[in-house]
VOBAMAR-108195 format. One line per field, with one value per residue (C-alpha): x, y, z. Coordinates in steps of 0.02 Angstrom, whole numbers. Example, Ala and Ser with C-alpha at 12.3 -4.5 7.8 and 13.67 -1.06 7.14 Angstrom:
2
c1 = 615 | 684
c2 = -225 | -53
c3 = 390 | 357
This chain:
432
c1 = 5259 | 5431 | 5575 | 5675 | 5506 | 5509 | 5681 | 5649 | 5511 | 5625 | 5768 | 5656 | 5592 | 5742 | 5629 | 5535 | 5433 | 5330 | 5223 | 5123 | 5143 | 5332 | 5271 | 5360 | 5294 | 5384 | 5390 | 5366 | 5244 | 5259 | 5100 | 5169 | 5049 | 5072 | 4966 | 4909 | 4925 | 4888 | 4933 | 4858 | 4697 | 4825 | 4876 | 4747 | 4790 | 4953 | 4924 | 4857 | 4988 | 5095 | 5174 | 5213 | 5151 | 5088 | 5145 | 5006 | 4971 | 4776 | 4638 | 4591 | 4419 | 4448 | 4575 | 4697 | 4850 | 4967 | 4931 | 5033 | 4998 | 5110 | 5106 | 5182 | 5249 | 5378 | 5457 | 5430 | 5533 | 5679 | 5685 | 5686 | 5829 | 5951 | 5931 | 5980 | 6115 | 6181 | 6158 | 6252 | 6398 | 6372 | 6390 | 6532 | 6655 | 6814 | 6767 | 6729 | 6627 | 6650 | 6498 | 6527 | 6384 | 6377 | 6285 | 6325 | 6203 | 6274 | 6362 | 6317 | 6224 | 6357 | 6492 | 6396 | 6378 | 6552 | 6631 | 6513 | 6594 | 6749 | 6755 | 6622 | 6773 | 6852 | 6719 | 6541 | 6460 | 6284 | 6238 | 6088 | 5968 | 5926 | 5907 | 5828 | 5906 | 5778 | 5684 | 5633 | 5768 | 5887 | 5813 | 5732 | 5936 | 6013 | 5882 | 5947 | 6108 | 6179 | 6295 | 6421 | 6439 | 6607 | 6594 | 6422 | 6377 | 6223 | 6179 | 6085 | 5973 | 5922 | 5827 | 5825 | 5922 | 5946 | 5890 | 6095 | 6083 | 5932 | 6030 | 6180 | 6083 | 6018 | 6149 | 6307 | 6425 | 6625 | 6657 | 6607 | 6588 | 6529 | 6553 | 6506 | 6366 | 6292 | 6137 | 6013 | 5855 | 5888 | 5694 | 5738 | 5904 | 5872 | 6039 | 6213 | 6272 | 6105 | 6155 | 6323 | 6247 | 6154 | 6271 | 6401 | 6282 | 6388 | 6571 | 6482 | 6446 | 6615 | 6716 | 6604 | 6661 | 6814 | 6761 | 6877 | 6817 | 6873 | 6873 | 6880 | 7029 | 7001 | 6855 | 6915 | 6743 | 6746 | 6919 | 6859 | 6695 | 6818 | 6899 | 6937 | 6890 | 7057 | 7057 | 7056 | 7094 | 7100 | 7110 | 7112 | 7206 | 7333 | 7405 | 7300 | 7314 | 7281 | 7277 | 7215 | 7172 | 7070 | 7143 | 7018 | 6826 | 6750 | 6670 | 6668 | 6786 | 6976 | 7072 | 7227 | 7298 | 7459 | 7612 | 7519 | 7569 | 7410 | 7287 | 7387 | 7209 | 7061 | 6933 | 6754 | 6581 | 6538 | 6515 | 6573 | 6717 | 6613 | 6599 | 6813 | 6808 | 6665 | 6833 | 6960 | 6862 | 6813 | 7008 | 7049 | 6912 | 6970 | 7147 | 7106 | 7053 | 7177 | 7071 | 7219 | 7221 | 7193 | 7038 | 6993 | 7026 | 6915 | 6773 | 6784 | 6803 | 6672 | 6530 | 6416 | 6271 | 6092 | 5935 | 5951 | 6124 | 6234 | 6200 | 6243 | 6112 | 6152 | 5991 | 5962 | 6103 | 6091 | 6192 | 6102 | 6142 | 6024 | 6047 | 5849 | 5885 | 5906 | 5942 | 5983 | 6090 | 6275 | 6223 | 6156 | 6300 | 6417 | 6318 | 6298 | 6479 | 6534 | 6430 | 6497 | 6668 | 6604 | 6638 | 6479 | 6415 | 6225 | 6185 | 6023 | 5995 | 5826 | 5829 | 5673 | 5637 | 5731 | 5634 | 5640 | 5765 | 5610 | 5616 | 5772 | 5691 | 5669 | 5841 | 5910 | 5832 | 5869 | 6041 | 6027 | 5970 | 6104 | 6233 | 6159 | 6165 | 6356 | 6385 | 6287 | 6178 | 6092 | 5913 | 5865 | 5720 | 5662 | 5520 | 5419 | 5354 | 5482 | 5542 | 5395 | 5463 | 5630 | 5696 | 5740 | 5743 | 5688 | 5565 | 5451 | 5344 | 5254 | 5273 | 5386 | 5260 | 5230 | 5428 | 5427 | 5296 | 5381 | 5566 | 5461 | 5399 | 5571 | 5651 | 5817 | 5966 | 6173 | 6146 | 6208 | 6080 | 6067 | 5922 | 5920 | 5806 | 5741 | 5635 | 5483 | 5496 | 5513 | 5635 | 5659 | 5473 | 5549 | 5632 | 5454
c2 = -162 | -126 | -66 | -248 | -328 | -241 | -242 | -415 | -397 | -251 | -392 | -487 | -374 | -229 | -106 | 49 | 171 | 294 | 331 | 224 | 284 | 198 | 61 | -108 | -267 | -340 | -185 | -92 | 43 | 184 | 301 | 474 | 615 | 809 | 982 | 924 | 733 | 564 | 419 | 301 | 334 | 221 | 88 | -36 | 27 | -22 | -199 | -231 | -158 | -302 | -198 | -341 | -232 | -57 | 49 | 141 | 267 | 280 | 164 | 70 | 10 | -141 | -254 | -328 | -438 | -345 | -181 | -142 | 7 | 124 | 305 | 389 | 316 | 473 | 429 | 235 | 266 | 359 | 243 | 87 | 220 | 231 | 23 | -9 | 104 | 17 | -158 | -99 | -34 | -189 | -315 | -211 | -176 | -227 | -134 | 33 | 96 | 276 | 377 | 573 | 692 | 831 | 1008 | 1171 | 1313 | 1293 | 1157 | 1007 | 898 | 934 | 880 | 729 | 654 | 711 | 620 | 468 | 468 | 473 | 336 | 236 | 171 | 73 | 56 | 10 | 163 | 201 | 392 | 499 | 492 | 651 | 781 | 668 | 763 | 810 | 724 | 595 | 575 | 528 | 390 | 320 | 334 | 244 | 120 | 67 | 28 | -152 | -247 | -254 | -56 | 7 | 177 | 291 | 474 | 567 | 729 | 848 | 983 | 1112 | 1277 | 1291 | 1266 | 1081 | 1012 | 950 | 919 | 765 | 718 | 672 | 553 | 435 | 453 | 435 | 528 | 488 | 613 | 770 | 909 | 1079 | 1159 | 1323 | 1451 | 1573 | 1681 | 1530 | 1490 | 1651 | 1659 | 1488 | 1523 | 1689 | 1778 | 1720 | 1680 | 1578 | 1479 | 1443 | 1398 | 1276 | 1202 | 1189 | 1073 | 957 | 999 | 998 | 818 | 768 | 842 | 752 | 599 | 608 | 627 | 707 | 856 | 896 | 1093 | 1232 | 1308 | 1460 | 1504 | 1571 | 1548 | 1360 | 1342 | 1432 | 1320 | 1167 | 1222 | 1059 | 930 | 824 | 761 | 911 | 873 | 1020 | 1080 | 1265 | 1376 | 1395 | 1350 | 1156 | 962 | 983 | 1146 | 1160 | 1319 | 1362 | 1344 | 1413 | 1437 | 1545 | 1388 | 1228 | 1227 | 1142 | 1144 | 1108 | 1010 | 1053 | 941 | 798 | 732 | 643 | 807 | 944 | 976 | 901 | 935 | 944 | 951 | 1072 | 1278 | 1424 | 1428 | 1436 | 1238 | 1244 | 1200 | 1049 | 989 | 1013 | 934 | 767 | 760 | 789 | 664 | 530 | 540 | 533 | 358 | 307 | 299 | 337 | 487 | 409 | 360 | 531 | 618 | 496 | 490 | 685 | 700 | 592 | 679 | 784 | 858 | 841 | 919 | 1078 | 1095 | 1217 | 1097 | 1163 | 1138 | 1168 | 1216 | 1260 | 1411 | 1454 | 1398 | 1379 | 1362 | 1279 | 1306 | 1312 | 1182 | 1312 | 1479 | 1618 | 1793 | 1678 | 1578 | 1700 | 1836 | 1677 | 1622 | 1800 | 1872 | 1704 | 1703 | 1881 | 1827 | 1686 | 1672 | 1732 | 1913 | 1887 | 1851 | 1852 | 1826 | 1744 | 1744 | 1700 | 1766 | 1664 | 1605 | 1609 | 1775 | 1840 | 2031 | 2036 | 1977 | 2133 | 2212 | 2042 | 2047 | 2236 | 2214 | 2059 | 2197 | 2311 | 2180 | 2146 | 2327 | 2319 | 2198 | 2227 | 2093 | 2095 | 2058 | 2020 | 1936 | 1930 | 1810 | 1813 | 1944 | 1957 | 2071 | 2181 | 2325 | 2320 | 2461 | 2411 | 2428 | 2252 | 2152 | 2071 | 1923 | 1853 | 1663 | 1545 | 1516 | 1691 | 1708 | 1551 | 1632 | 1766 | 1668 | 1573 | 1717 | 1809 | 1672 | 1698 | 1643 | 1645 | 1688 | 1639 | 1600 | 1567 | 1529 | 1526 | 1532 | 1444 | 1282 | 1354 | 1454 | 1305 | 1412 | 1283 | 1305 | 1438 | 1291 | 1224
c3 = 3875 | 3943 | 3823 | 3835 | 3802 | 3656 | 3600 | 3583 | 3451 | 3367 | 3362 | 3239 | 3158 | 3141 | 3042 | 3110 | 3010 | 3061 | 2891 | 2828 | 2644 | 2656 | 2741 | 2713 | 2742 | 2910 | 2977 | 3153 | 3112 | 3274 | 3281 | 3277 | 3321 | 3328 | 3316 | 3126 | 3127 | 3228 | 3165 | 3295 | 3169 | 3052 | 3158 | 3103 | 2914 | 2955 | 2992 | 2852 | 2739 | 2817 | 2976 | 3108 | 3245 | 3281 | 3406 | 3476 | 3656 | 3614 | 3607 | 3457 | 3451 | 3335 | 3438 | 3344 | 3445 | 3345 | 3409 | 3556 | 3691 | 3769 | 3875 | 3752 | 3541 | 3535 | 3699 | 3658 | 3511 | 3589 | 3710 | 3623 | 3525 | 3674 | 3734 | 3539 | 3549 | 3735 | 3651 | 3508 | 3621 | 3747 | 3587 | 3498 | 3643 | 3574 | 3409 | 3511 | 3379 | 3360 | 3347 | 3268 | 3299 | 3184 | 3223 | 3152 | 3100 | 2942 | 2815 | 2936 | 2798 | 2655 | 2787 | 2850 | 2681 | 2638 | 2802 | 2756 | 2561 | 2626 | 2781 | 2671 | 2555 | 2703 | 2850 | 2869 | 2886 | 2935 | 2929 | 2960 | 2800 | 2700 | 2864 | 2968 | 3108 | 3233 | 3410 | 3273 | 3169 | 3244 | 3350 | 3160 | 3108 | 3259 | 3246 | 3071 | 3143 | 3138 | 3223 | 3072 | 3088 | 3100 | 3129 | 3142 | 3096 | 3176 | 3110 | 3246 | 3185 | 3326 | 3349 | 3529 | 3702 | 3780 | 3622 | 3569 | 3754 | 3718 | 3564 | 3670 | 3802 | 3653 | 3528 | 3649 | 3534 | 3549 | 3446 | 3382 | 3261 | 3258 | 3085 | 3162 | 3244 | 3133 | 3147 | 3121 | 3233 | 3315 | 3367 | 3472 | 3524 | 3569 | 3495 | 3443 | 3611 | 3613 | 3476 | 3546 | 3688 | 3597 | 3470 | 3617 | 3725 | 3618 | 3656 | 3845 | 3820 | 3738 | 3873 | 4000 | 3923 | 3876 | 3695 | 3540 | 3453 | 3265 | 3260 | 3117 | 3206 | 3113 | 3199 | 3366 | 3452 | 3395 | 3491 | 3653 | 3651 | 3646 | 3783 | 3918 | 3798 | 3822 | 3624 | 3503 | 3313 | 3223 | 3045 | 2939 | 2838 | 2959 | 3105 | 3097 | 3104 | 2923 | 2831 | 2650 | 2563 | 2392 | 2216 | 2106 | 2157 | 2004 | 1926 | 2045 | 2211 | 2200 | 2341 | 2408 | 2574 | 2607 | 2646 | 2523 | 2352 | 2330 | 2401 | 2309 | 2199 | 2245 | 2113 | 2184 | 2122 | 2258 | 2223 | 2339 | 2439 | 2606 | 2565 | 2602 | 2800 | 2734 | 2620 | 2768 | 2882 | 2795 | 2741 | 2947 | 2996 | 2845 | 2894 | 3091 | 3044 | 2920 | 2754 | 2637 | 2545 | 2382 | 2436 | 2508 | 2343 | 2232 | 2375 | 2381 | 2206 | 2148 | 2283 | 2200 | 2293 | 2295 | 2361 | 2321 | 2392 | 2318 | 2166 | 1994 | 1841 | 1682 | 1581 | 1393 | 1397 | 1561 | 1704 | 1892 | 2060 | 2162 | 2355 | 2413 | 2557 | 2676 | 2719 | 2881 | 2874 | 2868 | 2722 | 2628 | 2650 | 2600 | 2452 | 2365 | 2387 | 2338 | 2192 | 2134 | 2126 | 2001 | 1816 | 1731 | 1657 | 1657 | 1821 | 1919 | 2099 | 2152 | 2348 | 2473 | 2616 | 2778 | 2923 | 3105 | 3143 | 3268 | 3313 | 3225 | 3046 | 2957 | 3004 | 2946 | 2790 | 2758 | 2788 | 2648 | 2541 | 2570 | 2525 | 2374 | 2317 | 2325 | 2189 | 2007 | 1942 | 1762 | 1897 | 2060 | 2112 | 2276 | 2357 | 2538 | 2654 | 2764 | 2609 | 2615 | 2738 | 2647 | 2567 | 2387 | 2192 | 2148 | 2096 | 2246 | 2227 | 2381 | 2347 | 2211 | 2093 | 2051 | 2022 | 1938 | 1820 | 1796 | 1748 | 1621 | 1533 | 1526 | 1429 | 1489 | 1408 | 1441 | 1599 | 1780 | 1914 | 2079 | 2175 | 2372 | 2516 | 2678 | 2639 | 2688 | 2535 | 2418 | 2278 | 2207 | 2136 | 2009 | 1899 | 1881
């Protein structure tokens, strides 16, 4: 079946999913497979669940009019991805619908649901879900989008080179956003000039098109990466479209945008002051298109995160920090020397292991060790192997559970926490 063909059956039945445990009735079920999974063993399942059709690429003994074949589902789906995104531009020219992709080894999901907070109180806005941000992803995300959308945010997760690149084709950013390249994926990417590499397949793509770019214009490398993209917004402490700067960050983050009545102190929910350039650049990207700052403030003000992200939990006596989403060598240096400047006398550090730094792992994680040895901390609790040749004073566990064990058994009280680590890790297992 060609992609129009089938654009046809998606335009009566606008609803793709790709698991069969959230399977709705009336939907498009697409048989995913990969090294631990096929889901064309589902298709027929899905049918009867009440999916409209199944997507399929290999041969299903039972035949069933409802199953359709392809070459290839994951291609199917991107494709039938990009032709929805075409229509969408085809059947929306006079509204120009801007699209922002967001990337960034760091901060990208806190600023996508910040940007979609803030433009949400004036547009229709359709953002990427949770982290949906990968090869999948993002074609499920653009595939939700309807014809009454005013303005669209894609977040795009990578680890490796030309993968932004892909993004681009099938998401057909207008603008863009990289919050900035830090030592993340560095098995994929190879290195920090890797990673900028990578992240800056995007800015490639903008300038291509004539596309604007919002930029941190405090990071120098950011600017130089933007370099010959004709439509630069920029924001910072200094020197910016809009420049804000912190007011107090010891409990939860307030800052302040200069040259505004209404954004003098924006209270947030948020914790650490590495979550500043998120504020300044939702404020830059809100104002860009003209959400009033009244609106920004209560949108910003009223955001409080979830999953695990930099949330704070406040439990029996004790007061936690919860930022187990994710974690590479530039979050975690920003988390702990934030959280030593924090209010707080008891505090305890309970940090897992991070995940793909390659060859350059252990000196990663030994270095992680040697900036905790600066500050002092009432215990510190550390979880994974990739903390097994490390050099170091504290207490090791191999996985959560064990520390999770262990917390229960201490029966800590009035104390500070905060818990951190890549997701593989699952830290979050220790409030179990």
């Amino acid at each position: 079946m060609q992609i129009p063909e089938l654009y046809k059956i998606f335009q009566q039945h606008p609803f793709v999913e790709t698991d069969t445990r959230n399977l709705k009735k009336g939907d498009i079920f697409f048989a995913l497979k990969g090294p631990n999974f096929n889901a064309n063993h589902f298709a027929l399942q899905a049918i009867a669940n009440g999916a409209v059709y199944a997507i399929v690429d290999e041969e299903i003994i039972e035949a069933n009019e409802r199953i359709i074949k392809v070459d290839d589902v994951l291609n199917t789906l991107q494709a039938l991805a990009i032709y929805h995104r075409k229509q969408l531009l085809l059947n929306n020219a006079e509204k120009n619908i801007p699209f922002i992709a967001i990337t960034g080894s760091n901060g990208k999901t806190t600023s996508k649901e910040l940007l979609y907070a803030v433009l949400s109180t004036v547009y229709k806005t359709y953002a990427t879900e949770g982290n949906l941000n990968n090869h999948i992803g993002i074609p499920l995300t653009i595939l939700k989008i309807k014809n009454d959308v005013d303005i669209a945010i894609i977040e795009m997760g990578a680890n490796h080179l030309k993968e932004i690149e892909g993004y681009c084709k099938y998401a057909l950013p207008t603008h863009g956003i990289i919050t900035n390249c830090g030592k993340a994926h560095l098995e994929g990417f190879g290195g920090i000039e890797g990673i900028r590499k990578g992240k800056g397949e995007l800015f490639d793509y903008l300038r291509e098109q004539d596309g604007t770019a919002f930029i941190m214009n405090d990071y120098e490398y950011l600017v130089k990466m933007s370099t010959g993209i004709k439509h630069v917004i920029t924001y910072g402490t200094q020197n910016a479209s809009v420049t804000g700067c912190i007011k107090q960050s010891t409990n939860l983050l307030e800052v302040s945008i200069e040259n505004s009545k209404t954004l003098q102190l924006i209270k947030t929910n948020l914790i650490g002051e590495y979550n500043l350039p998120n504020i300044l650049l939702a404020v830059t990207v809100g104002r860009y298109f003209n959400v009033p700052d009244e609106k920004i403030k209560e949108a910003l003000e009223s955001y409080m995160p979830i999953n695990s992200r930099s949330q704070l939990i406040i439990k029996d006596s004790n007061r936690i920090i919860l930022d187990a989403y994710n974690a590479n060598p530039s979050s975690m240096k920003a988390a702990i020397e934030n959280f030593a400047k924090m209010d707080g006398a008891e505090k305890i550090l309970f940090l897992g292991s991070m995940k793909e730094l390659g060859p350059e792992s252990e000196e990663e994680h030994q270095s992680l060790i040697n900036l905790i040895k600066k500050y002092n901390w009432k215990q510190v609790i550390l979880v994974g192997n990739e903390f097994k040749n490390t050099v170091h004073p504290f207490i090791l566990f191999q996985i959560s559970e064990e520390a999770s064990r262990w917390f229960k058994k201490q029966q800590v009280k009035n104390s500070t926490i905060l818990i951190k680590g890549s997701r593989n890790t699952k830290m979050e297992k220790v409030l179990d």
